[in-house]
C-alpha positions in Angstrom: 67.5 -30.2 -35.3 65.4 -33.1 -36.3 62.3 -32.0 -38.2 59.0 -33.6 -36.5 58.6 -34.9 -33.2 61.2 -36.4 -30.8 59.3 -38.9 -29.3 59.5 -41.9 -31.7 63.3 -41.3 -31.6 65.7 -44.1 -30.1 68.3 -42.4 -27.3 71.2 -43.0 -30.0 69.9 -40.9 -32.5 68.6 -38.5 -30.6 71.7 -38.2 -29.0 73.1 -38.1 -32.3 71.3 -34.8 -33.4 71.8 -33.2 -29.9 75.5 -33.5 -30.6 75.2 -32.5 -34.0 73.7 -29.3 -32.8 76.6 -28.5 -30.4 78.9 -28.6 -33.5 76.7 -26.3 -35.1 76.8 -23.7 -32.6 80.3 -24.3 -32.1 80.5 -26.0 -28.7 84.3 -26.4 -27.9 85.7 -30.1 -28.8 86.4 -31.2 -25.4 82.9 -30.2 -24.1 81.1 -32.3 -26.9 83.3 -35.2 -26.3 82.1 -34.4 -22.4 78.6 -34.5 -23.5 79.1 -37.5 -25.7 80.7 -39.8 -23.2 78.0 -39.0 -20.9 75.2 -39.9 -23.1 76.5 -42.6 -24.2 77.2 -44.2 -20.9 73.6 -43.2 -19.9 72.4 -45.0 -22.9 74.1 -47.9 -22.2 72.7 -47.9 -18.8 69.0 -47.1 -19.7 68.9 -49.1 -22.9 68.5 -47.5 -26.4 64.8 -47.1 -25.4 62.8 -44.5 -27.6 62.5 -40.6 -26.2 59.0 -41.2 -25.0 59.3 -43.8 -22.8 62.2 -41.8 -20.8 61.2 -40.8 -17.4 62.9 -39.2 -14.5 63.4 -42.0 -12.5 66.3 -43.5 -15.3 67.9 -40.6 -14.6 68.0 -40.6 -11.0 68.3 -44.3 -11.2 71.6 -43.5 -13.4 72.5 -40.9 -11.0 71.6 -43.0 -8.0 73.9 -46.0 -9.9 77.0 -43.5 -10.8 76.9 -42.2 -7.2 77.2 -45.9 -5.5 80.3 -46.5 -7.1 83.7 -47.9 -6.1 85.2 -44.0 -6.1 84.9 -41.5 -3.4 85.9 -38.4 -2.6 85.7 -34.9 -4.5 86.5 -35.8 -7.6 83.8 -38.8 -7.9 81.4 -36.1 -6.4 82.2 -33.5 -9.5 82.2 -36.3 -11.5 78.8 -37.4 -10.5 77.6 -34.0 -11.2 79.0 -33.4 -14.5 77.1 -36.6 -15.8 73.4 -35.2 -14.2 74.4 -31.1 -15.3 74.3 -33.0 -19.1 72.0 -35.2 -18.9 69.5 -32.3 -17.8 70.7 -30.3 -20.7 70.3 -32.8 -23.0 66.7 -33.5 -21.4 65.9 -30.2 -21.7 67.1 -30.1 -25.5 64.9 -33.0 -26.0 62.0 -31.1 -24.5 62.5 -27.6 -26.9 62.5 -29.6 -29.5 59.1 -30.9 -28.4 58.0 -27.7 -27.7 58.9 -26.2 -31.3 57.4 -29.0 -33.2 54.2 -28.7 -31.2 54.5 -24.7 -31.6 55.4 -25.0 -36.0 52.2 -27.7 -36.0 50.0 -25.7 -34.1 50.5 -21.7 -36.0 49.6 -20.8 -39.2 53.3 -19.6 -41.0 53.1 -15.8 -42.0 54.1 -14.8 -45.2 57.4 -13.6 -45.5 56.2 -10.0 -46.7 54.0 -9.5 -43.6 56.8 -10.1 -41.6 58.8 -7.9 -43.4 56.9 -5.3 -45.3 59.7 -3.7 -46.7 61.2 -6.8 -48.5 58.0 -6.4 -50.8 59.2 -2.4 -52.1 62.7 -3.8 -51.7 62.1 -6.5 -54.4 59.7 -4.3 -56.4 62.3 -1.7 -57.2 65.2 -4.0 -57.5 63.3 -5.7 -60.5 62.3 -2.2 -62.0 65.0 -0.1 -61.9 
């Protein structure tokens, strides 16, 4: 997770961290190769624009773009589908890690033995004993 806000991030890195996140929590290898291709085909599509000026309309535009193309048929429709099912997650990645930055900027951080009043004996009679 990048630390600080999103928006001022180009589409390539941000696509980037999103995928270095689904190594982290162990996505399977085929799914992030899934994920990757798909991003990087929207980003070549939208341009490597930053995350702020991304709006709903690229995506349905990309969607819109994808569906119009030389294939039909089931598989084209599943494909079709695959490519918006991640670009929504992705979007929606982009937009909890929005949502945490604005949340760590906006509380004041507890200390650690308020949290956990017991760490405080715990540490006290580890020291003295």
């Amino acid at each position: 997770m990048k630390i600080g806000s999103m928006r001022e991030t180009f589409l390539t890195d941000a696509k980037d961290i999103f995928l270095f996140d689904c190594q982290i929590a162990d996505l399977e290898l085929e799914r992030r190769h899934t994920y990757q291709n798909v991003l990087t085909s929207f980003i070549h599509f939208t341009g490597d624009i930053p995350v702020k000026e991304l709006t709903a309309d690229h995506v349905k535009m990309y969607i819109a773009n994808l569906s119009d193309g030389p294939n039909e048929g089931d598989e084209h429709h599943r494909l079709v589908m695959v490519h918006y099912a991640v670009i929504g997650t992705w979007v929606y990645w982009l937009c909890a890690q929005d949502s945490l930055q604005a949340r760590t900027n906006s509380m004041d951080r507890p200390h650690l033995t308020e949290l956990f009043p017991l760490l405080a004996l715990t540490r006290i009679s580890t020291y003295c004993c």
